[in-house]
C-alpha positions in Angstrom: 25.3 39.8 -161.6 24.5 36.3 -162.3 27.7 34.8 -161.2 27.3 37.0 -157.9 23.7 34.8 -157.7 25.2 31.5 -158.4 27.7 32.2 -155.1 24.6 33.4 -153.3 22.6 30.6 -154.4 25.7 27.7 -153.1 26.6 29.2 -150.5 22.1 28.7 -149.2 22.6 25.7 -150.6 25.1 24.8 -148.1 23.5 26.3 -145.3 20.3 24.5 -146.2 22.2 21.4 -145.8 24.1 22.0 -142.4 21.0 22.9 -141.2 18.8 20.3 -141.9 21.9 17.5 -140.6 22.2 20.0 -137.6 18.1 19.2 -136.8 17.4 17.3 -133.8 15.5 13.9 -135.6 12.1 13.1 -134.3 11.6 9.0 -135.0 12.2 7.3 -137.9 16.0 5.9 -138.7 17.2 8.3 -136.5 15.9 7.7 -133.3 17.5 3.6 -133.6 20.8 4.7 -132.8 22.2 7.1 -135.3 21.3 10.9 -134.0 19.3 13.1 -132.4 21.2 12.4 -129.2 23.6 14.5 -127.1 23.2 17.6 -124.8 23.5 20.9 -126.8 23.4 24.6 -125.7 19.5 24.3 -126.9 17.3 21.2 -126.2 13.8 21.0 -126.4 11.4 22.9 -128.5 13.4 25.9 -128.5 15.7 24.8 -130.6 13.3 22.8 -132.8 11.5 26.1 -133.5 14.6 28.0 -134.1 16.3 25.3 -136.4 12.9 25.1 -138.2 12.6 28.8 -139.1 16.2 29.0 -139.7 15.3 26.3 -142.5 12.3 27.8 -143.9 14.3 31.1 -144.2 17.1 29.4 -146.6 14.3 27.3 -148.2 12.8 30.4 -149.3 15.4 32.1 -149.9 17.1 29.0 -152.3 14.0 29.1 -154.3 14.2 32.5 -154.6 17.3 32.2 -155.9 16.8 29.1 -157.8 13.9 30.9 -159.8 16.2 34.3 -160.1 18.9 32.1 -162.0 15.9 31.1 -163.9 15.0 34.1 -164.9 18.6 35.8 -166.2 19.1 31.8 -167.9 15.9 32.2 -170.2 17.0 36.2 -170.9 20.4 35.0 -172.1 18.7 32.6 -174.2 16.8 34.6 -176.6 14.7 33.0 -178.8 17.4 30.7 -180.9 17.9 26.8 -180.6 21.5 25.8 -179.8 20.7 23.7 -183.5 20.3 27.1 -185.1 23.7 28.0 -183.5 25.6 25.3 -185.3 24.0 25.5 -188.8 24.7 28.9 -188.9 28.5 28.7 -188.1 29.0 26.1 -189.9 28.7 27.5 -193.7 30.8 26.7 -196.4 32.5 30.1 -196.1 33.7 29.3 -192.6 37.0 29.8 -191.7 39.5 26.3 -191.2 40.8 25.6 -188.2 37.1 26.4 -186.4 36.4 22.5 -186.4 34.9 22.4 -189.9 36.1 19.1 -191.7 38.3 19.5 -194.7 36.8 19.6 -198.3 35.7 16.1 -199.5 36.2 14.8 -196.0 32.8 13.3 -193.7 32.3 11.6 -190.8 30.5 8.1 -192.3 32.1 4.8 -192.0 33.4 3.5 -195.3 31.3 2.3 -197.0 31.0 -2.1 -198.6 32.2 -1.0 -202.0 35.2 1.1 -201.2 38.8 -0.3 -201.0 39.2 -0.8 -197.4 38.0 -3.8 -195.6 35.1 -3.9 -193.0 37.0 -6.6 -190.9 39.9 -7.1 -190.2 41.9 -9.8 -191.8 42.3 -12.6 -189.4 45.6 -13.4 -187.8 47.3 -16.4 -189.1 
């Protein structure tokens, strides 16, 4: 269900944006050279009302679809923090081989009193 309203929801989105490029421009950047020109099958305010319902309708329908997504997102959620996820996985009964680090093994740099240099040695 929710992958079938994520394709719903791109495929508006595209719409939304074909029609919106596809609307004649009324002043502003566009009417200095760059569109709004051109004969088309409908010219005046015909098509100006048409293209503007025709974008309302996907805007209303995107958002509808936008807060749908919303919806099934927060139900799959529950009520769990993806921080409680990872401390409970990551006991010390856990399995190897699930990304846990080896006994006596961490993830800190070495530290000033241990054997290995913080530098390297300089080149001669």
């Amino acid at each position: 269900m929710e992958n079938v309203l994520l394709i719903v929801h791109l495929i508006l989105a595209l719409c939304l944006i074909g029609v919106v490029l596809l609307q004649r421009s009324e002043g502003g950047m566009g009417s200095m050279g760059g569109g709004g020109g051109g004969g088309g099958v409908m010219t005046g305010r015909a098509a100006a009302t048409a293209m503007a319902k025709l974008t309302w309708i996907f805007a209303i329908a995107f958002i509808c679809t936008s807060i749908a997504l919303t919806i099934l997102a927060a139900a799959d959620a529950g009520s769990s923090s993806v921080v409680d996820r990872i401390t409970d996985t990551g006991g010390d009964d856990a399995p190897a081989g699930d990304g846990a680090l080896p006994a006596g093994e961490d993830l800190l740099p070495p530290s000033a009193d241990g054997d290995a240099p913080l530098v390297p040695q300089a080149a001669d």
